[in-house]
C-alpha positions as CSV (number, residue, x, y, z in Angstrom):
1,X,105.3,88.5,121.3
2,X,102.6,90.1,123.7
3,X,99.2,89.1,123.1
4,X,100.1,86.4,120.8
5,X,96.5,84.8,121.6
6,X,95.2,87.9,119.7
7,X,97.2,87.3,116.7
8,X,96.4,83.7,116.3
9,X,92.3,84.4,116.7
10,X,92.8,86.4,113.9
11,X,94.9,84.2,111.9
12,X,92.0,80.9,112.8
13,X,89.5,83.7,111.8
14,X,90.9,83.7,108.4
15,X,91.7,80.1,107.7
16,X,87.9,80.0,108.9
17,X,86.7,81.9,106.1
18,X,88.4,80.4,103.4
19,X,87.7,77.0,104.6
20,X,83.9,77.9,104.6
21,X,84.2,79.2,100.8
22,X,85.9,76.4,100.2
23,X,83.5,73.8,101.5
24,X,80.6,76.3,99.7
25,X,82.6,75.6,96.2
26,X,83.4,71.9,96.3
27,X,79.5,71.5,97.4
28,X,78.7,73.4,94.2
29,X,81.1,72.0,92.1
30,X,83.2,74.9,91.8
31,X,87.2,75.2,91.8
32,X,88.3,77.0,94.7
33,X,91.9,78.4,93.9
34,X,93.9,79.5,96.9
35,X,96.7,80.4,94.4
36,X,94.3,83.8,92.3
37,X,93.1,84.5,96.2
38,X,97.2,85.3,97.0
39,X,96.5,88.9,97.3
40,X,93.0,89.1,98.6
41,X,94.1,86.8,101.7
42,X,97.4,88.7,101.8
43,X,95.6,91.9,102.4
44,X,93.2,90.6,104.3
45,X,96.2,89.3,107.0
46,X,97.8,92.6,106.7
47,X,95.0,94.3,107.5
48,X,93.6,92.2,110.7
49,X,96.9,92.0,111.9
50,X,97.2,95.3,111.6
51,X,94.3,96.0,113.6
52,X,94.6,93.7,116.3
53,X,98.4,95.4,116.6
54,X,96.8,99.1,116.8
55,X,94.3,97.6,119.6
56,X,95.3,99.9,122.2
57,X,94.8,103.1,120.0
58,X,91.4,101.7,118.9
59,X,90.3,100.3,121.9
60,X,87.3,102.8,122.5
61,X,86.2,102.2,119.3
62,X,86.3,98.9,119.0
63,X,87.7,96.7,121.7
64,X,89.6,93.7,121.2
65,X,89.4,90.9,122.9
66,X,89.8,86.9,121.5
67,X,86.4,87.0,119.9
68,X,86.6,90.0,118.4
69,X,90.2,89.2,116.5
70,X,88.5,86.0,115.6
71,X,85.9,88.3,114.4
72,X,88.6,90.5,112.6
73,X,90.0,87.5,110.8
74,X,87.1,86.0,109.7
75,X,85.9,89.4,107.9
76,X,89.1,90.2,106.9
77,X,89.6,93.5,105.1
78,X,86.0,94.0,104.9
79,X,85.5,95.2,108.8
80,X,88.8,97.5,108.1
81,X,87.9,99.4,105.0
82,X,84.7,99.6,106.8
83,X,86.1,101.2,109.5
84,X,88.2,103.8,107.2
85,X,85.0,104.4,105.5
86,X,83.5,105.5,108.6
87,X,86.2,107.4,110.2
88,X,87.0,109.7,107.3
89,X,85.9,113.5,107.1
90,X,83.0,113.8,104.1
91,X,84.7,117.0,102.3
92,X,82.4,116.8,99.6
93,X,79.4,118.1,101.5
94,X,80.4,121.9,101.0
């Protein structure tokens, strides 16, 4: 798999992320459940693979190097909705 260094930033990214909230909850006393997360984290891997995979057509816009897909991972869907939001035509201006 070609740039397989990409994919795994993104996949540290993630595990990252969820070990921080993690740590945040146990410090707070709080039950962290992995298992009602299923489909946030599944989207958010979707999604940051997804956009480390379409790196060459988004490469102007946002260049992706090993920081940046840890980057990717870490925010998850967040920095891809994000970047939806921003891309798409306002139609209701007229």
């Amino acid at each position: 798999m070609e740039h397989l260094d990409l994919y795994i930033m993104t996949l540290v990214g993630l595990f990252m992320h969820h070990a921080k909230k993690y740590v945040e909850h146990y410090n707070e006393g709080k039950k962290y459940s992995l298992k009602g997360l299923a489909p946030t984290i599944s989207l958010s891997v979707v999604t940051s693979l997804v956009v480390v995979y379409l790196r060459d057509d988004i490469g102007l816009l946002y260049p992706i190097t090993p920081f940046s897909a840890l980057v990717i991972g870490y925010f998850g869907n967040s920095i891809f909705f994000s970047f939806i939001k921003a891309k798409k035509p306002n139609l209701d201006e007229n």
